[in-house]
N, C-alpha and C positions, 0 to 999 in steps of 0.2 A: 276552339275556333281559329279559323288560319287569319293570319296579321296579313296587313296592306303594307308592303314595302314601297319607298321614296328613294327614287335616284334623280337627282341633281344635273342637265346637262348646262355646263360651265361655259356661258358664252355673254357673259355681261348683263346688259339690261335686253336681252334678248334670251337671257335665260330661263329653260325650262322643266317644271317636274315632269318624271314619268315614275306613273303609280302602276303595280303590278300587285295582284292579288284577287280573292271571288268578288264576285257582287256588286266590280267598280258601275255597269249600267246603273244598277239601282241609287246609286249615292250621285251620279257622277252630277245633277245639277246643284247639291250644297259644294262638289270641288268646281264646279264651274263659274258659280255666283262672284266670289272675289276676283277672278280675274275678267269681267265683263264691265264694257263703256256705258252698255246698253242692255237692258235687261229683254234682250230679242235675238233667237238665234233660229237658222236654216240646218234642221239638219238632211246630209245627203245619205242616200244610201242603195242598198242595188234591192230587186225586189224578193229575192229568199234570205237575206237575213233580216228586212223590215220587218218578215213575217214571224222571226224567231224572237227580234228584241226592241224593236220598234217602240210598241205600246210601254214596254218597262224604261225607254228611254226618255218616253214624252209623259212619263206620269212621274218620273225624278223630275224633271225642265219645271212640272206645274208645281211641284210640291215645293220648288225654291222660287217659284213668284218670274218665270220666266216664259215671255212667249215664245212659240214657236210653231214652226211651217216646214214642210218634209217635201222632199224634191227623191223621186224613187227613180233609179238606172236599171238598163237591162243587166241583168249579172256576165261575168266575163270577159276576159280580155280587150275582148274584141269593139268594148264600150270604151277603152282609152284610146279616139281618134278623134281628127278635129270635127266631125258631124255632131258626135257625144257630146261634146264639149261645147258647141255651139250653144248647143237648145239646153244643155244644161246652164251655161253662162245665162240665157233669156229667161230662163225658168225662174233664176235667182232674182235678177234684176226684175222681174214683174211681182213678184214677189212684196218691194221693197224694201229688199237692202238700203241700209248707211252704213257709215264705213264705223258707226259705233255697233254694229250689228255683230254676229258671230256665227262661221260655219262650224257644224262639227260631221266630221265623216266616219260615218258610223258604219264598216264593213273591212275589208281586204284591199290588198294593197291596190288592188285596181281603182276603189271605191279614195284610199285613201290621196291616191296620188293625181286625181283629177278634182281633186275638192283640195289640196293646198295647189293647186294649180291657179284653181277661180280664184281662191282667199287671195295667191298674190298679184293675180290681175286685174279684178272684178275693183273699179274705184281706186283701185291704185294701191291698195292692200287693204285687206277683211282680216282680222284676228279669225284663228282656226282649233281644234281639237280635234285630237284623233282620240278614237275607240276604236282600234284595230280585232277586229273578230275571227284573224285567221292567226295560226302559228308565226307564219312566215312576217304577217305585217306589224306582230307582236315582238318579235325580236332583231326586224331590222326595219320595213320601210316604212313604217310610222315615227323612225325616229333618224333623223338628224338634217329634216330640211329639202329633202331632193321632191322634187315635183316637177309632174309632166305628161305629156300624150307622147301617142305614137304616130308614127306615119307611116305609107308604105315604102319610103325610103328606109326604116329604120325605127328602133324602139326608142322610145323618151327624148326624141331629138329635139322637141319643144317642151321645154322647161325653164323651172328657175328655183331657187335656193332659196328656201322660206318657211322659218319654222315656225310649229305650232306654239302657241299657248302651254297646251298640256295632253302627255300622251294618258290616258285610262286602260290600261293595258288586264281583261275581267280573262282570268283564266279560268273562270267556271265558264264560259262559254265556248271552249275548246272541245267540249264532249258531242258536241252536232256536229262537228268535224267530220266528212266523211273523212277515211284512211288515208286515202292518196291525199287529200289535202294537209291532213298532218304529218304526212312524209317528206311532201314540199318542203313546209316549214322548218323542217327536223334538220332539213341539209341545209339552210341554213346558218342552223346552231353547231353544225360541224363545221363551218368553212371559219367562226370565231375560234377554232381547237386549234385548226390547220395554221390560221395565220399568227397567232399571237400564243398562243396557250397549251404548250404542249402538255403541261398536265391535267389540263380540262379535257383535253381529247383522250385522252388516257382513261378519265373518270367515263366519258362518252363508250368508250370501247365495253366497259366494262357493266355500267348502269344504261345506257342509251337504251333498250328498251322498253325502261320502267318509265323514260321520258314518253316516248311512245306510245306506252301505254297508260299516261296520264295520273300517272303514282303525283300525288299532291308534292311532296317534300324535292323530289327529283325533277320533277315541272319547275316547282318554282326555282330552284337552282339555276338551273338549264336558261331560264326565261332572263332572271337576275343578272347570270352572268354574264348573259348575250349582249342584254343594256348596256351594261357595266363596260363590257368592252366598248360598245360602237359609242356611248356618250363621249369617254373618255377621248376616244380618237377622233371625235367629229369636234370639242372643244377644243383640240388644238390645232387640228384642220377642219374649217367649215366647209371650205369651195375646192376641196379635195387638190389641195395644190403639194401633196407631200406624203404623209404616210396615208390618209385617207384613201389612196388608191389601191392600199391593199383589202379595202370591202370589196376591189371587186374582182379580188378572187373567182374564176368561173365564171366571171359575167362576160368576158370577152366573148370565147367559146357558145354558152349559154344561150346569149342574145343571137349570134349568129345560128344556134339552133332551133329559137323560138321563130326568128324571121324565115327557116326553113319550111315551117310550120304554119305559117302566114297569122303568127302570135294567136293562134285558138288552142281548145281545151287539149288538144291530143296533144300536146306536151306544156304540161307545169312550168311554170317559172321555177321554181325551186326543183324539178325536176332536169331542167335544162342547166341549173348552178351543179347538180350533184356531175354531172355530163360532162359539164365547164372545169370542173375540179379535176376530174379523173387524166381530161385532154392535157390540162394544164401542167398536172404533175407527171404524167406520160413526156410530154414534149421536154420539160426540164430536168427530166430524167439524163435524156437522150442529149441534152446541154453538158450534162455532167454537174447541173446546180446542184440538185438532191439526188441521198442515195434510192439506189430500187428500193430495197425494203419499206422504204418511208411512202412510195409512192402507192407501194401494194398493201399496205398499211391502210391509206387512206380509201382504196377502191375497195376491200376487203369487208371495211364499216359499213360505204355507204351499200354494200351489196348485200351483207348480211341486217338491216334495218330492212329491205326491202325497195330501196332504190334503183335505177337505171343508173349502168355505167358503163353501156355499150350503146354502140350508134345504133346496131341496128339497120334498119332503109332511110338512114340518113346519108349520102354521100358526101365526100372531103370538099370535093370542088365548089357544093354550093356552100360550105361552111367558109373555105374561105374568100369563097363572094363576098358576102356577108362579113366580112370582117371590115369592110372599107367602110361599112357606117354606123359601126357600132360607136356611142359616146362614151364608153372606155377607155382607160388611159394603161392598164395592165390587164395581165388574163388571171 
């Protein structure tokens, strides 16, 4: 039977676990019980993974003596704007929330980054959980506080720093994963090899598509040590004033790709980081920061997993449009 690992993110009395391992939906209301004011939680969600884990979420909630009331998003991107956000913020409050109540946002990072958006605005903060249900919001943005919408100025330019309770991070439910959305997520777990770990990305070269393909022991590695990294580096910067700006690796580029794209499905968010990575390490190339080999290194992985690392009918001009409102602080 495969064990439930505990990581520790080190930020005082604000500190919090993230559990990685199967079956966390099912258990997740006896790990939610002790940390709750109020025995009443909302959970959010979009409406194709309500369909896949919904019921198994809200039948843990009753078996630990917990009420609860489900608020369903359209799935998509294009659901982090202020309209979404509106009627989801009304939805809650009719609801009746108090501020001993508890969201849990139970989806992708879309799902999850609009639900600690409410938690920190909704009363003036709501206690939150994530159950991230995608690769990508499993080893990054479910975990270390960043919440927000978009705008058509710009992605996440409304937000604020607010973290959850406790991440439940159920990698048995990676296997409904269509492909390309597990690809997404996978260039995430390469851009922690790139920036910090060059013998993880070594291992990545080498095993990367037993991650891929959902080999148990290589998963949880992969997932483990993605935490491992971004907990580590978001305890010692939360408000990304120092090395935490090296998560955002590829986001520079990236976002300026997605805003190309008017932030819908025809390009992934993690598809636009793997994009962001490639630009990134191209242009620094041509700095003389890194060597070429390192650079073609990195394009080589994300090309042979199956990722984009060409533009394509993206052109430079609109990318560097796009670059004046990205909330990025490096590429």
């Amino acid at each position: 039977m495969e064990t439930i690992e505990r990581l520790h993110v080190d930020l005082g009395d604000r500190g919090y676990d993230i559990l990685v391992g199967p079956q966390l939906i099912e258990r997740s209301g006896r790990e939610m019980l002790p940390l709750m004011r109020r025995r009443h939680a909302v959970v959010v969600s979009d409406e194709i993974v309500a369909g896949h884990y919904l019921a198994s979420l809200r039948d843990s909630l009753s078996e630990a003596g917990i009420i609860h009331h489900s608020v369903l998003l359209p799935p998509g991107e294009e659901t982090k704007d202020l309209a979404h956000f509106g009627k989801l913020a009304e939805d809650i409050l009719t609801i009746g929330v108090e501020r001993g109540s508890m969201l849990v946002a139970l989806g992708g990072g879309v799902v999850g980054d609009v639900t600690g958006f409410a938690a920190a605005t909704l009363l003036r903060g709501i206690d939150f959980v994530q159950i991230p249900t995608t690769l990508l919001a499993q080893v990054d943005s479910s975990v270390g506080g960043k919440t927000g919408i978009n705008t058509r100025t710009g992605k996440n330019l409304i937000g604020a720093f607010y973290q959850p309770r406790l991440v439940l991070a159920d990698t048995s439910v990676l296997g409904s994963l269509p492909r390309r959305e597990l690809l997404a997520g996978y260039a995430e777990i390469v851009k922690y090899g790139l920036i910090r770990d060059a013998e993880f990305f070594a291992w990545l070269e080498a095993d990367g598509h037993q991650v891929c393909s959902l080999a148990p022991e290589p998963l949880r590695r992969a997932v483990m040590t993605s935490c491992a990294m971004k907990a580590e580096i978001v305890a010692g910067d939360e408000r990304e004033e120092g090395d935490r700006a090296l998560l955002n690796f590829g986001h520079t580029f990236g976002h300026a790709l997605e805003a190309e794209t008017g932030f819908s499905s025809r390009l992934l968010h993690g598809e636009a980081v793997a994009l962001g990575m490639v630009l990134a390490t191209d242009f620094a190339t041509k700095l003389g920061l890194i060597a070429p080999e390192d650079a073609l290194r990195a394009r080589r992985h994300l090309e042979a997993c199956g990722l984009p690392t060409r533009l394509a009918e993206i052109g430079l001009t609109g990318i560097l449009s796009s670059q004046n409102v990205s909330n990025r602080t490096t590429s």
